[in-house]
C-alpha positions as CSV (number, residue, x, y, z in Angstrom):
1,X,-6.0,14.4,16.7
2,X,-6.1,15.4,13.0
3,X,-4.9,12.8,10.7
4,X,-1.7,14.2,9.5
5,X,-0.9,13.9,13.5
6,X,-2.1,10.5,13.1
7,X,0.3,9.6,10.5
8,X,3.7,11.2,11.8
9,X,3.4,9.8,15.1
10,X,2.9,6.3,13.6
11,X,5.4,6.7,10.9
12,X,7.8,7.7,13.7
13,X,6.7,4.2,15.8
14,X,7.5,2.3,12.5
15,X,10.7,4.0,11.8
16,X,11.7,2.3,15.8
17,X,10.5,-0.9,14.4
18,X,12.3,-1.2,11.1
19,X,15.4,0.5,12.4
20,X,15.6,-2.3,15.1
21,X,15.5,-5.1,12.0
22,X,17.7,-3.0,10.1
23,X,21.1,-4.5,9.2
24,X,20.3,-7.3,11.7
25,X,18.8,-10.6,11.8
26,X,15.9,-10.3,9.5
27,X,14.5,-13.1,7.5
28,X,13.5,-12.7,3.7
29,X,11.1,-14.0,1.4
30,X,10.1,-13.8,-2.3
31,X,7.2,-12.9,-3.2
32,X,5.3,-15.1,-6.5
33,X,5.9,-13.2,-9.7
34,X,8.9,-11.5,-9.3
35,X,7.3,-9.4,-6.9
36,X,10.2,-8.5,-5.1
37,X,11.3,-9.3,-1.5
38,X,9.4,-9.0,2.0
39,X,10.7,-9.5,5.1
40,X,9.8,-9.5,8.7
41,X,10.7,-6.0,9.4
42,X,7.9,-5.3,6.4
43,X,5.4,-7.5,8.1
44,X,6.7,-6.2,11.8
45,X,5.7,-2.4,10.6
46,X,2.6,-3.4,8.4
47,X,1.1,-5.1,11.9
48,X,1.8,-2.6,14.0
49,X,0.6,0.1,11.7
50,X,-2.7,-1.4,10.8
51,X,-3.4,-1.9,14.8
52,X,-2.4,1.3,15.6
53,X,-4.5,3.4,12.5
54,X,-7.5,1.5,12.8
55,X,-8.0,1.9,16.5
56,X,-7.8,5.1,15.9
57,X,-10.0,5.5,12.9
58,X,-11.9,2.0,13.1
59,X,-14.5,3.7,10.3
60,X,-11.5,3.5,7.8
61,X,-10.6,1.2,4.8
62,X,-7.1,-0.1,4.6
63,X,-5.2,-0.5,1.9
64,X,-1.6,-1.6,2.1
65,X,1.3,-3.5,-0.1
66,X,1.9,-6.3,3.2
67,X,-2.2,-6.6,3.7
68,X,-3.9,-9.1,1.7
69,X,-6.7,-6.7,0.0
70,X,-10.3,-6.9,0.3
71,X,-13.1,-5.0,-0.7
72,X,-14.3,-3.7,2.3
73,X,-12.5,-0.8,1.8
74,X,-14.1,0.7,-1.5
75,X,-17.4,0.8,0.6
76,X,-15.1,3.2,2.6
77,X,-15.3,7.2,2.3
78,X,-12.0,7.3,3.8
79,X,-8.9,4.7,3.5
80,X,-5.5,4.9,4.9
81,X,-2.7,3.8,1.7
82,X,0.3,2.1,3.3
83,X,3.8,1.2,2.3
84,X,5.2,0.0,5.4
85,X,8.8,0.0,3.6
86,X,9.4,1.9,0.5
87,X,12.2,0.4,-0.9
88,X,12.5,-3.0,1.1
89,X,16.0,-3.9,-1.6
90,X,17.5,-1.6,-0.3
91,X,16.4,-2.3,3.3
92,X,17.9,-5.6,2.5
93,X,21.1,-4.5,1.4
94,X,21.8,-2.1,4.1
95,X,21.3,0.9,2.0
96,X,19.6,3.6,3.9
97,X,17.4,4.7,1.0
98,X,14.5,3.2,2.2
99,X,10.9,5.0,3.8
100,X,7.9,4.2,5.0
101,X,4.6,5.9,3.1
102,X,1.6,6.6,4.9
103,X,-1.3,8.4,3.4
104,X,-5.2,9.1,3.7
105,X,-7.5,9.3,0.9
106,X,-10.7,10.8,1.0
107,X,-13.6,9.5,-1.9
108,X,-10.3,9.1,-4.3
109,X,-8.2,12.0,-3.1
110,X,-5.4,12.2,-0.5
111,X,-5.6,14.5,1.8
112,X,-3.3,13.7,4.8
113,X,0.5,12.3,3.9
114,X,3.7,11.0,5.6
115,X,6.9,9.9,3.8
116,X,9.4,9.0,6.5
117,X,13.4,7.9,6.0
118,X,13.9,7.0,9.6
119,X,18.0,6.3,8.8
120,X,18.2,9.7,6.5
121,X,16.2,11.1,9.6
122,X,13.8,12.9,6.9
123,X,10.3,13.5,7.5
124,X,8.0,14.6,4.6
125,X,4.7,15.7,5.5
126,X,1.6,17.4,3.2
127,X,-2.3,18.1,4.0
128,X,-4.6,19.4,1.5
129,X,-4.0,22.9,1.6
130,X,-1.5,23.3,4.0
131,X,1.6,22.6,2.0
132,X,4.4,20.6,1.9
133,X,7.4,20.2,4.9
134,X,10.2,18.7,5.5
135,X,11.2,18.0,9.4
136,X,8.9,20.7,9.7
137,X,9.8,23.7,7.1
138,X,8.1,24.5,3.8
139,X,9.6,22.2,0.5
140,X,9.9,24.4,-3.1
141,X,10.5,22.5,-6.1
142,X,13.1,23.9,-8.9
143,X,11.0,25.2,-11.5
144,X,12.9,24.0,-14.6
145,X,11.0,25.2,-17.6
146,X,12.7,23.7,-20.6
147,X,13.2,19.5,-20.6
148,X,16.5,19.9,-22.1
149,X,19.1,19.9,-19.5
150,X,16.4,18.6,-16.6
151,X,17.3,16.8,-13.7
152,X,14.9,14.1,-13.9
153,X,14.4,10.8,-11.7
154,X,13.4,7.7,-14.1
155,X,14.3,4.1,-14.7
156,X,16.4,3.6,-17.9
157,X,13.5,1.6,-19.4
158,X,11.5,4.9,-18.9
159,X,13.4,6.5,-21.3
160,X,13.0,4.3,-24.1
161,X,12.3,6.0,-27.2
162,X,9.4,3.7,-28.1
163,X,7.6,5.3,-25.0
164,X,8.7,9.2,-26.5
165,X,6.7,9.2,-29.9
166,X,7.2,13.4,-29.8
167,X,11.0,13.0,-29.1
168,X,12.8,11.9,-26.1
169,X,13.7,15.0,-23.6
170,X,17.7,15.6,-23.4
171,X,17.3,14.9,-19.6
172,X,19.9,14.1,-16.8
173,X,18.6,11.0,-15.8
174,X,19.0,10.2,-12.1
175,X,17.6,7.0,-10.0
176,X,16.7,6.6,-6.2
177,X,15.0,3.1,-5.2
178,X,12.0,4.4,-3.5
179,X,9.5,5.7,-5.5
180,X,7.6,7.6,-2.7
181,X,11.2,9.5,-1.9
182,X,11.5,9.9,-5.3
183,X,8.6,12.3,-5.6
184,X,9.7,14.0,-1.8
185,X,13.3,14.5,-3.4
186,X,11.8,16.7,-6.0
187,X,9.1,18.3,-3.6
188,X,12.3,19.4,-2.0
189,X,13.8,20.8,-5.0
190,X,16.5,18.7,-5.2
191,X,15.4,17.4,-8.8
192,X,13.2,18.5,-11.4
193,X,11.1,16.0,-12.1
194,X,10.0,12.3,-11.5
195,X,8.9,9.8,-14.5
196,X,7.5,6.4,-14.0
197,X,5.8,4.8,-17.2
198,X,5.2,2.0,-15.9
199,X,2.0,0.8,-13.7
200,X,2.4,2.1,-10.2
201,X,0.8,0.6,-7.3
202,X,-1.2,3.2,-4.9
203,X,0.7,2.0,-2.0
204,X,4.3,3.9,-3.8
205,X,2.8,6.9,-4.9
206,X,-0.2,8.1,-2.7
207,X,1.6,9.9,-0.1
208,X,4.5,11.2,-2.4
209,X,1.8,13.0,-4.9
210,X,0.0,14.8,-2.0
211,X,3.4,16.1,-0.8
212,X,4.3,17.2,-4.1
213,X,1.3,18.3,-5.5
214,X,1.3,20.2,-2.0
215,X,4.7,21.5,-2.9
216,X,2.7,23.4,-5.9
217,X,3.8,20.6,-8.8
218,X,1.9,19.3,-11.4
219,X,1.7,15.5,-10.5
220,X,-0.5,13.3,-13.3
221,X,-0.6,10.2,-15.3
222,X,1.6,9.5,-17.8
223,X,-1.7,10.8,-20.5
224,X,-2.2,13.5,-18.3
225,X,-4.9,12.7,-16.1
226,X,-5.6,13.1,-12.0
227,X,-4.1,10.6,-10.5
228,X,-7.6,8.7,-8.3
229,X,-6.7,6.7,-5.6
230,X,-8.7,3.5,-4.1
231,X,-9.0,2.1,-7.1
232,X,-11.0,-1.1,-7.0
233,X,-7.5,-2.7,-8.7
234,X,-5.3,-0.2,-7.4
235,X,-2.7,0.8,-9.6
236,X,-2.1,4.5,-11.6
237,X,-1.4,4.5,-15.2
238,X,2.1,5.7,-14.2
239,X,3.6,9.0,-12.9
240,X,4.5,12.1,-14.2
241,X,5.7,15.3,-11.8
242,X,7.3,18.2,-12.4
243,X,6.4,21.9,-12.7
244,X,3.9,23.5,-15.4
245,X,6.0,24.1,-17.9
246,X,8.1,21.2,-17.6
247,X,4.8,18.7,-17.5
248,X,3.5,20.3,-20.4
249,X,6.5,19.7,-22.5
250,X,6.2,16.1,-21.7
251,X,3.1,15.4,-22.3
252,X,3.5,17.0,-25.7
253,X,6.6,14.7,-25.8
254,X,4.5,11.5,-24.8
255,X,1.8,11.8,-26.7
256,X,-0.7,12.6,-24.8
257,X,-2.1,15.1,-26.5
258,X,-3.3,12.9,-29.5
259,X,-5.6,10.9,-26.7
260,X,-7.8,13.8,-25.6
């Protein structure tokens, strides 16, 4: 079985797991820091996905949000990135935007990706060179060229003009709790772009940047760079996605210009 198999049949075993916590008895915790919450359907679907990955690939590295980290897995070519719930605030308040992220990266580079809503019933798939789907058919993005008048997915705090020293884009900002659907929503086409400025764990990102990248977006940095995945702290210096034109135009708009 080829990864990308791999991952939607375990994505579709967690979606049976969280679905059967989901607005039901489910204990919560806080996590130190202001972390955000976890709670047993997380650490249900974080179990059950680590069994069921590594017996199947037991020469993999694991990395995942609900999985105390370890090195072992940067002396690892290959390293399954999970997020066993995208989203778990809203899983908490009943909201159904909430996914589970599954993705492979290969010496830094994903190559096999899952982003599942099991209460949407949306399936996102991507391997390298195969495209992007949803529930099976081909994703296109909307190729907006010009920022003015983009539909773009960002925090508010994104769009701070201290972070804009070119000028900040005349945007419709939108906002969907899941950072991993987030990327898949405009994969899909249903908005232009994504923004994220902020430090953005692997775990969020790595199997919405194969999907859109898949998709035929331009998915970076915020400076512009690849975004490289099992890192030994594993974090990206933020997200930007969108189409050529529209990427370029915020780069130009960041900054990130001056830094090359």
């Amino acid at each position: 079985m080829r990864d990308l198999d791999l991952l939607i049949q375990a994505a579709e075993a967690a979606g049976d797991i969280a679905t059967g916590f989901f607005r039901g008895q489910n204990d919560v915790w806080h996590k130190p820091d202001g972390a955000g919450p976890v709670t047993e359907a997380d650490l249900a679907v974080d179990g059950m996905l680590r069994d069921t990955l590594l017996k199947a690939r037991p020469d993999y590295g694991w990395l995942s949000e609900e999985t105390e980290d370890t090195s072992d897995r940067l002396d690892r070519d290959k390293v399954f990135i999970v997020d066993p719930i995208d989203g778990t605030r809203s899983f908490v308040d009943g909201s159904s935007t909430w996914a589970h992220s599954l993705a492979v990266a290969e010496r830094g580079v994903i190559t096999a990706a899952v982003v599942f809503l099991p209460v949407r019933g949306k399936l996102y798939a991507a391997a390298s060179g195969e495209g992007a789907t949803l529930n099976g058919s081909a994703v296109q993005p909307d190729w907006h060229a010009p920022s003015s008048g983009a539909s773009v997915l960002a925090t508010r705090p994104t769009m701070d003009k201290r972070n804009w020293p070119g000028g900040v884009p005349d945007i419709d900002r939108q906002h969907r709790p899941s950072l991993a659907y987030r990327l898949c929503l405009v994969a899909e086409g249903r908005f232009n772009a994504m923004l994220t400025l902020r430090k953005s764990w692997e775990w969020d990102i790595a199997a919405g940047a194969l999907i859109l990248s898949e998709a035929g977006a331009v998915v970076t940095d915020q400076r512009g760079g690849d975004l490289k995945f099992n890192n030994p702290h594993p974090q990206s210096n933020g997200v930007v996605a969108s189409g050529q034109a529209l990427h370029s135009d915020f780069m130009l708009r960041l900054g990130a210009d001056q830094d090359r």
